[in-house]
N, C-alpha and C positions, 0 to 999 in steps of 0.2 A: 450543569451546575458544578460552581468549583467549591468546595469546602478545606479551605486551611486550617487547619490548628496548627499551636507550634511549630510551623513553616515545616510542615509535611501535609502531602498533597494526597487525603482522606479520600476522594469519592471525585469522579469527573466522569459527565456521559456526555458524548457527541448528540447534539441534533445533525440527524441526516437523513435522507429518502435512498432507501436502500432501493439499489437498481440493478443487481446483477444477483444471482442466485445458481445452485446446483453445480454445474459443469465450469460454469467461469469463475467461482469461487475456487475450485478441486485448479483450477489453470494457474489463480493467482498463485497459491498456496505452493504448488508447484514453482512458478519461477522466484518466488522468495525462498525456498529452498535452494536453487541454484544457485541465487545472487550471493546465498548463504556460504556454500560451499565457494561458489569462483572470490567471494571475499577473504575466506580461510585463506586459498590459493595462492592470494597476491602479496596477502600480509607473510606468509611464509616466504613466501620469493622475494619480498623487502629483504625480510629479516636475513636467511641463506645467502644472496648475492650483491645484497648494498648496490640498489642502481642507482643513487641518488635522489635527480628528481622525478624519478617514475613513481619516487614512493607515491603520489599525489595520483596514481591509476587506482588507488584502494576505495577512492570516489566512488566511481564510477558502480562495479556489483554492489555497493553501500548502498546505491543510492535503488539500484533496483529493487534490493533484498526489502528496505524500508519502505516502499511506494505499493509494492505488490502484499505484504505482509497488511499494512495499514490497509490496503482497498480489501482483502478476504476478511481483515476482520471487523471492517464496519460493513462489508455487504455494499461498498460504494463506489462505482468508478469514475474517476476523478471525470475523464473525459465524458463518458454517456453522462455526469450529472449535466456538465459544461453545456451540450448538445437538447439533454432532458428526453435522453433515452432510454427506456427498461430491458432488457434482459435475463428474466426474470425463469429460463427454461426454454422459450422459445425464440426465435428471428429478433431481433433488434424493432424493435417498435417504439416509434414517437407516442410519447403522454401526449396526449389530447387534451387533458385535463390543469392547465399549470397550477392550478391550486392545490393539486396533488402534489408537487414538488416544493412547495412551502413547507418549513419544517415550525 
């Protein structure tokens, strides 16, 4: 649910089936700290050596740091949703149930 007032953005909660937990949360969190850092990285290496159009490599860890951050903290990976896999602690296991995965 979105709530605007005065064109600020009060209150927003994702519907999702959270499907990864413990150890693959602690992984994402992990490479979005990376993405974090090899972004600091590149923007400094823009800024320091002017390659031109490399500047456009700052994509790339951006994009990871955003992907991996956003799946630890909705507990959802984009792919097992795609698939309607849980890992949830254990082995990778297909939902049996898809009504389970209706949010």
């Amino acid at each position: 649910m979105i709530l605007l007032k005065y064109g600020l953005l009060l209150h927003y909660k994702v519907k999702s089936c959270p499907n990864i937990g413990g150890g693959e949360i602690c992984r994402r969190l992990f490479m979005g700290y990376l993405g974090l850092i090899l972004t600091i990285a590149v923007i400094v290496f823009t800024i320091i050596f002017n390659p031109g159009q490399l500047r456009a490599l700052v994509f790339f860890p951006a994009l990871l740091m955003g992907i991996a951050f956003f799946e630890s903290w909705d507990k959802t990976c984009i792919i097992n949703a795609y698939f309607g896999i849980k890992n949830l602690g254990q082995n990778n296991q297909q939902e049996r149930d898809f009504n389970s995965l209706k949010f």
